[in-house]
N, C-alpha and C positions, 0 to 999 in steps of 0.2 A: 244502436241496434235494438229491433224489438224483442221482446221480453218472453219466453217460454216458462208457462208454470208446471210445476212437476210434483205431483204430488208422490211424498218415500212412505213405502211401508214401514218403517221400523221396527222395529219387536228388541224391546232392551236396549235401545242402545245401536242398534247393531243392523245396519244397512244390508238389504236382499241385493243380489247381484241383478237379480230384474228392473229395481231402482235404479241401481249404475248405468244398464240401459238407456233407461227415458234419458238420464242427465247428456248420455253418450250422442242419443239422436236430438234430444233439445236444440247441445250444440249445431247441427245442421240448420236449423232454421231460425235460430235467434240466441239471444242467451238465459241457460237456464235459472228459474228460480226456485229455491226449494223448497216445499213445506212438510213439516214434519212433525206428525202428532203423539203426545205419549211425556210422560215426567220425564224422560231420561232421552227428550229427544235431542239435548245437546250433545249429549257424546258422542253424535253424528256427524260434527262437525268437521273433524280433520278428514273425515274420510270425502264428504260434500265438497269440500274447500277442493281436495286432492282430484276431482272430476268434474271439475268446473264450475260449481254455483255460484255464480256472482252475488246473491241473494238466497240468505236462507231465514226463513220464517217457521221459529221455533211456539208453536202448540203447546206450553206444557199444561192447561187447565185439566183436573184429575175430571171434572165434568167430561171431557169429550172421551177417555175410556168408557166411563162408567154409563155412557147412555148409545144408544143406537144410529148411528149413521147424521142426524139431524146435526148435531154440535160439529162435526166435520163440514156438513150442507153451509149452516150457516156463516161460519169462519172461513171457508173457500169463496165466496160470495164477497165477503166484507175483505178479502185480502184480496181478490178480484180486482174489487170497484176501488182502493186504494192505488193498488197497480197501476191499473189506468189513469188514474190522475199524473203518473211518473214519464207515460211513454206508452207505446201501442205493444197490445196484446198480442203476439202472434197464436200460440194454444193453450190448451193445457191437457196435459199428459198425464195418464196415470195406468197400473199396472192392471192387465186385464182379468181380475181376480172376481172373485163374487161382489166383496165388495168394493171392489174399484168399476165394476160396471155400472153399480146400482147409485154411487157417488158421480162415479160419470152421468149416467144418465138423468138424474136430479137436476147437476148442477148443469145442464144444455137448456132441460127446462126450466128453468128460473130463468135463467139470461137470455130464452128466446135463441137459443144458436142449434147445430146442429151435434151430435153425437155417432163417431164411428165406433164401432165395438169390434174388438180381435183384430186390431192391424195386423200384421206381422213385418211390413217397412211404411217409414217415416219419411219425408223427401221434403224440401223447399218446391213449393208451384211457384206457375208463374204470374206474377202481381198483375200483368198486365190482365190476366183473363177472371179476375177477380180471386182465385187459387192460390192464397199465400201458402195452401200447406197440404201434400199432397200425399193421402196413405194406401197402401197396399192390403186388400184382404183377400185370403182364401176360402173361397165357400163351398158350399154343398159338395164337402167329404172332398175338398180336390179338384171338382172336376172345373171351377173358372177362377179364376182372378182377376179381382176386380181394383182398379184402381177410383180413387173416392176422392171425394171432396168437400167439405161443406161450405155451401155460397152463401150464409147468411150466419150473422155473429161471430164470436169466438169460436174455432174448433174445439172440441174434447174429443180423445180418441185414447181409448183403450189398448192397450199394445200388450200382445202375449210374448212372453217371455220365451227368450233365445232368438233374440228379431237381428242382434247385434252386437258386435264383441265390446266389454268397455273399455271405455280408452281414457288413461287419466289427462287432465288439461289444469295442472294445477292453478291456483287463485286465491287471490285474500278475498273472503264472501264477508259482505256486509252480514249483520246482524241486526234481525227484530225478531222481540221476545212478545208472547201474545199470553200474559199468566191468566186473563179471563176470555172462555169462550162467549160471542156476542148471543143474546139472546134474543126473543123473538118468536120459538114455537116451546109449546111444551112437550118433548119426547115421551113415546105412550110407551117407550121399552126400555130396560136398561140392563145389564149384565150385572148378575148374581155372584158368579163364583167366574172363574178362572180358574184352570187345570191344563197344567202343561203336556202335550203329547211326551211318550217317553222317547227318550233319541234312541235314534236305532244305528246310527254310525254313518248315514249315507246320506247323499244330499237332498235336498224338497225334489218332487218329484218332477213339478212343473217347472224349476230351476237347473234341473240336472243336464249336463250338456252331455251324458250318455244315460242311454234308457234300455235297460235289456225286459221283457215283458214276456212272462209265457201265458201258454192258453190250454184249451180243453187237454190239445194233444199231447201234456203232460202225463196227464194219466191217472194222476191222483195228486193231493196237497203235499207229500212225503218229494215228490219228485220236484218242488218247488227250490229245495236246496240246490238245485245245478243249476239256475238263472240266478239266486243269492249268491255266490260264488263265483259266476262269470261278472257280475256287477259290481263285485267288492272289487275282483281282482284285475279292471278296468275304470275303477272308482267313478262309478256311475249307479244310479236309482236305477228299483227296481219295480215294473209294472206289470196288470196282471188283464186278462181280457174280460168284458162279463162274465161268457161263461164258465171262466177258473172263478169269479167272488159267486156267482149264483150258486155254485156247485159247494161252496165256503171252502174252497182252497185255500183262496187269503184275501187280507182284509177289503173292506169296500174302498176306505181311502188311497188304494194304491190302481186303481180302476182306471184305465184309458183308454177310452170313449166319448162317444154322444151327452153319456148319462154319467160319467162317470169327470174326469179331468183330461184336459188336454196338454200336450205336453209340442214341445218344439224343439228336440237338443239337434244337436250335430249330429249327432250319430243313435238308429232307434233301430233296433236286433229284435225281432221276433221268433218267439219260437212254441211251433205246435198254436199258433193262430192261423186259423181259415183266411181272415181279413173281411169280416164283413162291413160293412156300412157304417154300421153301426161306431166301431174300433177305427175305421181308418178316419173316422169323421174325425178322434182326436189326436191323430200322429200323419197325417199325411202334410204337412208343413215341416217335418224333419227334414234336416240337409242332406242326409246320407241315411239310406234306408233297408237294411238288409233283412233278410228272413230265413228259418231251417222251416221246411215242413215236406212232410212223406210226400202229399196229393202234390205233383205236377200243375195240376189246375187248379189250385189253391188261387183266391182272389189277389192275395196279399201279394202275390208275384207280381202282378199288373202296376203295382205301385215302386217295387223293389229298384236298388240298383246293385245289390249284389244278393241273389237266392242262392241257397240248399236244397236240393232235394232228397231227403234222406230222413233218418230215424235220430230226432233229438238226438237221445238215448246216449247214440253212439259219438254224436257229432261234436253237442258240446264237451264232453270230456276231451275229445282229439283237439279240440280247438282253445278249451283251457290249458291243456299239455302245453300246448306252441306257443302260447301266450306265455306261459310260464318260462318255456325254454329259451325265448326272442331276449326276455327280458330278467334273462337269470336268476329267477325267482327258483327255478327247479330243484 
């Protein structure tokens, strides 16, 4: 069978659930390989083994933290063109993050292939029509879906996270250890410091498979605690619209939009959002998509499959009550 590469984000050790994805849909079209960059990228391993990687190709050179995107370019390249040598490429995959677009994108042009950005589904094509691999995207805010393909070299596609549930397929994954990154360009950037966000208890925003978000119609940033609250007590992230960060309601990092992150959970509750263009350009790929807001004519309705029409205010508390009382929390 041929060969899916996969590139894992790790941080510490410690495998994103948007990773477990790629490996989840790899399997659909070949089997996965894994690479994973960072000193501490072996303690990846039970978890990779535990979702199928036949192949995991452990990164530890302290070089490719310490410099910019380039020692990642180069070593994806050189584990490429190895690959190849073993058996046919079918893609490679990686998580549709700032920098997994800008890795994706590099690495299509060096190999001459083609590059899709923001899948949201993965598929086998069909070989006969030259489509070994067939991805889904949603574009402009929603309104088409396009199914893609690229007909010339290896695919690289970018896949936004919440595309697919993971599935474990346990395996004994070979191992190759890679302690020097290949060199070749001189990196013009490197990273100074490191400083950890502080945790705030709740999951990555763009990871979270429940998203509750308010917006201007909160009223002020003091009113922000009754969406922190609906989202703790649904254990789900919480996001906010531009004009709650424009207004400094709350922080820019928590921002879904155009300009701000996109996010794709199961379930995405808006409240006191108009729905402009702008916001649903980053949450209109949600699987289930509800909203409170007063205006009737509210954009965000157009999108919805379950609305409110009514005063936050009043709504979220009744509907925190019921949540609490459903689930004995009361």
């Amino acid at each position: 069978m041929s060969q899916v590469l996969v590139v894992v984000d790790a941080t510490d050790g410690t495998v994103p659930k948007a990773s477990l994805e790629l490996l989840t849909l790899a399997r659909r079209i070949g089997e996965p390989v894994a690479v994973v960059f960072g000193p501490d990228a072996e303690l990846t391993l039970p978890v990779l083994s535990r979702h199928g990687a036949v192949r995991v190709h452990l990164v530890t050179d302290p070089a490719v933290g310490e410099r910019l995107i380039v020692p990642k370019l180069l070593t994806l390249v050189e584990i490429l063109a190895k690959a190849r040598q073993a058996g046919e490429i079918t893609a490679v995959l990686l998580s549709a993050s700032a920098e997994g677009k800008e890795l994706g994108a590099r690495l299509a042009l060096r190999e001459g292939s083609g590059f899709i950005s923001d899948a949201v589904d993965v598929t086998a094509g069909d070989p006969d029509s030259g489509h070994a691999v067939v991805a889904i995207q949603s574009v402009f805010a929603g309104s088409f879906t396009l199914t893609t393909a690229v007909t010339v070299g290896v695919p690289v596609l970018a896949v936004k996270p919440n595309a697919t549930v993971p599935e474990e397929a346990p395996t004994e994954s070979e191992i190759e250890r890679w302690t020097q990154a290949p060199t070749g360009a001189t990196p013009s950037a490197h990273v100074t410091r490191h400083e950890p966000r502080a945790a705030s208890g709740r999951p990555e925003l763009t990871e979270a498979s429940i998203v509750v978000s308010g917006g201007r119609g909160l009223g002020g940033a003091e009113y922000f605690t009754l969406i922190e609250g609906l989202a703790d007590l649904l254990g789900g992230a919480v996001g906010a619209s531009r004009a709650a960060v424009d207004a400094g309601w709350y922080p820019h990092s928590s921002q879904v939009g155009q300009t701000g992150k996109t996010v794709s959970p199961q379930l995405y509750l808006a409240a006191g959002i108009s729905g402009a263009i702008q916001h649903r350009a980053g949450m209109q790929t949600s699987k289930v998509i509800a909203a409170i807001n007063k205006d009737p004519e509210a954009p965000i309705f157009e999108l919805t499959d379950f609305g409110v029409v009514g005063d936050l205010h009043t709504v979220i508390p009744a509907l925190t009550d019921e949540i609490q009382r459903r689930s004995g929390r009361s």
